[in-house]
N, C-alpha and C positions, 0 to 999 in steps of 0.2 A: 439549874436544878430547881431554882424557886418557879419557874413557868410549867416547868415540868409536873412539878406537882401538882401547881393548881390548872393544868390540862387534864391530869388523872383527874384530878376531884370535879371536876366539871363532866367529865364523857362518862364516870362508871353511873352516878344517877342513869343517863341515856341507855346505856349499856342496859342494864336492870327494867327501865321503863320495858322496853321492848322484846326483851328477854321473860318480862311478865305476862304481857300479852297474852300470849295462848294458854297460859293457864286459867283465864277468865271466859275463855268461849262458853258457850250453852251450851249445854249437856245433850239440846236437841240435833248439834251440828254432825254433818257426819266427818269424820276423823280418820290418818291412818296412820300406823304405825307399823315403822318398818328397821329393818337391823342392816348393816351396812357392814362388809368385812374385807378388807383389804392388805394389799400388799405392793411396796414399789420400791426397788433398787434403784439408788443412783450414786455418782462417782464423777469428782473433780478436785483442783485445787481450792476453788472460789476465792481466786486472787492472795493465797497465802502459796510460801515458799514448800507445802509440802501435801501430798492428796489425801484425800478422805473419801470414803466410802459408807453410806447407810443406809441400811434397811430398817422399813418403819411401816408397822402392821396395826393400822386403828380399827377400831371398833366400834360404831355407830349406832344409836341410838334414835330415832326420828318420830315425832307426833307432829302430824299434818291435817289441819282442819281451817277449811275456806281457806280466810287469806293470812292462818297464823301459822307459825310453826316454828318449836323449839327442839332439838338437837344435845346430843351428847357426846364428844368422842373420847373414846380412852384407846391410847394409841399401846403397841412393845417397839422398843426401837433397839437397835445396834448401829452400833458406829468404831469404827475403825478408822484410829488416825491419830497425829499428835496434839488433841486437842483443841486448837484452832479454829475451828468450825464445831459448830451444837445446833442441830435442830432446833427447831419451833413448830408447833404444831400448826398444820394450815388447816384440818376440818375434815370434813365429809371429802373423800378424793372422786367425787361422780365423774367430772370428768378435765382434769388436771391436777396440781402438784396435793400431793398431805405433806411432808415435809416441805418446809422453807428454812434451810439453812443459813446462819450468818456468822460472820467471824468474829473473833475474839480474841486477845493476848493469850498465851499459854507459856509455859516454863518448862513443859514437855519437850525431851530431846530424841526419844522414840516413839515410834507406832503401836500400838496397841488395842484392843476391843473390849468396848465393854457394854454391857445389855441390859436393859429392866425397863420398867415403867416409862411412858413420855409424859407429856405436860398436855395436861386434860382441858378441853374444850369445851365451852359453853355456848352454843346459839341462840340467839333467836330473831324471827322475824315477821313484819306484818307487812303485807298488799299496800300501798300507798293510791295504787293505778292496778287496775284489773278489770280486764275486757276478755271477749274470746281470744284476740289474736296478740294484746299485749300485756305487758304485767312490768311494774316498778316497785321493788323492795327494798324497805327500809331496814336494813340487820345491822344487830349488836351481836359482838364476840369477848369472852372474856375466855384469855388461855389462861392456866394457872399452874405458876410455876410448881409442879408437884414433881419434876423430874431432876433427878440426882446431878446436880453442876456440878458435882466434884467427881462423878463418871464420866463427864462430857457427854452426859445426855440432855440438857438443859440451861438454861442459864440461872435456874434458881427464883425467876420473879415472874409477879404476873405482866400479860399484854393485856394492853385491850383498844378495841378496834370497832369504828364507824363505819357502813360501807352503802351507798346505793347499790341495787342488781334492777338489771332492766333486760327484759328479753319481749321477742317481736315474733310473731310466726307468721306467716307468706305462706301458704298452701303447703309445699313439702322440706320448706329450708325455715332456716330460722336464724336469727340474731341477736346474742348474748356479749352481758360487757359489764365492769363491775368497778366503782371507782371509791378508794375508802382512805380513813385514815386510821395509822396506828399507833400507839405511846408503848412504849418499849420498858419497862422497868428497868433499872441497874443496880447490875448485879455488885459488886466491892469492887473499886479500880477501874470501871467500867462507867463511861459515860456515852450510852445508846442515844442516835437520832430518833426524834419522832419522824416519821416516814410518810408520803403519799405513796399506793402504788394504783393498779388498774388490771383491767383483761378486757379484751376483746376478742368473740367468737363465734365463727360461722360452722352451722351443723348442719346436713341435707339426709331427709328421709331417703333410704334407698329403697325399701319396699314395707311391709304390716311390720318386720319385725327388729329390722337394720336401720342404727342411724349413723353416720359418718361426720366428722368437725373438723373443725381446726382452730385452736384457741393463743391466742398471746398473753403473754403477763408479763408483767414490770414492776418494778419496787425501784425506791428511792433505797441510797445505802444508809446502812445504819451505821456508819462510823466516819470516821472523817477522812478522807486521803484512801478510803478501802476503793470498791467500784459498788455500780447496785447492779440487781437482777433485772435480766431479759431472757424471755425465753419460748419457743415454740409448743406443743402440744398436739400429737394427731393422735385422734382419739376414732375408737368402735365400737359402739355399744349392741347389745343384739337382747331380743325378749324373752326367752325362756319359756315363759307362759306368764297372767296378766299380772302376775304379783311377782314374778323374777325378773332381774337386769341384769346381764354381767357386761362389763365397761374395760375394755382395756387400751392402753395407753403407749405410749414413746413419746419421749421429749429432748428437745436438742437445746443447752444454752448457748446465748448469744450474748453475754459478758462476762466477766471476768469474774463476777460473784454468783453466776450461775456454777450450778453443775454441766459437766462436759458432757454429757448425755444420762438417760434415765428411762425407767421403763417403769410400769404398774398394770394392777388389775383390780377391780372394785366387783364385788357379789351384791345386791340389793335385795333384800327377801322382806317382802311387805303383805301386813295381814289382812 
């Protein structure tokens, strides 16, 4: 618990550094700002004795200028199940998971739904490496626990989370991949691992307006004796016109703390 803390107190400065960033750009830069709206079903046991199902609809917020950019998301989520499993906010869903689920003790002996508010996201991030055809980002995340843990919509505390992003473009394919750390707040009775997890992801232009991927992602478990996440993502985005994206999604897990499969759609409307 005593490392724990002084992990937190160490990463939120970084956190906040980075997260401050693009609020200091020059006024001369040009900037964009875009709203992100989404939606994605998924359903498993994630290695507890009984399944869960949730739907989780965030809402995106985004300012992009050069090489900064900071982020909002305020998610609704439902969840149906005995407890056991509570989401966590993962962010912007462009293109794989917004929920990441993880388990937890519960004293719940039926199933049951219940709805409101998620646990609100904070981004942000700056360029580190930025050329035409490569880019390496340095992001801070702080989720905060503002969703109801006594609905089993949250666990009540905040995250927060270190991450490189690094993406490559090759004429009409591309490769993405994202390797981070995260400190888990605990909630009463509850003692969270800090976690490494990662992705890695290939996407190929099909023609001006089609892009097609395939993405992985992995998390270390957050509990002791539980499993961690693995899991697939085939992803389709298409352009709308230059300031629309719709993205949509399937995903299969591939452990025992994943979800058994899942699906989503992401809207992008940028000004």
């Amino acid at each position: 618990m005593i490392i724990k803390r002084r992990l937190t107190l160490a990463i939120f400065p970084v956190c906040m550094t980075f997260l401050s960033v693009p609020l200091s750009v020059h006024a001369a830069a040009d900037g964009e700002t875009s709203v992100s709206l989404g939606a994605e079903y998924s359903t498993g046991d994630y290695g507890t004795l009984s399944k869960t199902t949730i739907w989780y609809f965030p809402a995106t917020l985004k300012y992009e200028a050069d090489v900064n950019m900071i982020s909002l998301t305020v998610p609704y989520v439902s969840v149906e199940g005995q407890g056991d499993v509570v989401p966590t906010a993962g962010g912007d869903m462009g293109m794989g998971r917004g929920a990441s689920p993880i388990s937890r003790s519960s004293t719940r002996t039926s199933t049951r739904t219940d709805s409101g508010f998620g646990d609100v996201v904070l981004t942000g991030s700056h360029a580190i490496v930025s050329t035409v055809s490569a880019r390496i980002d340095l992001t801070g995340k702080i989720k905060f626990g503002t969703a109801d843990e006594k609905d089993n919509l949250g666990t009540g505390e905040n995250d927060y989370a270190v991450q490189l992003d690094l993406e490559n473009h090759l004429n009409s394919n591309s490769i993405f991949g994202s390797a981070g750390y995260k400190i888990l707040g605990d909630p009463p009775g509850t003692d969270f691992r800090n976690v490494f997890y990662g992705s890695i992801g290939f996407s190929h232009r099909l023609d001006a307006v089609r892009t097609a991927g395939l993405a992985y992602d992995a998390q270390q478990t957050t509990l002791s004796g539980a499993s961690g996440q693995s899991e697939l993502t085939l992803f389709l985005s298409n352009k709308l016109d230059k300031k629309t994206k719709l993205t949509g999604y399937v995903l299969k897990g591939l452990a025992d703390g994943s979800p058994d499969w899942g699906l989503g759609i992401a809207l992008k409307l940028a000004q």
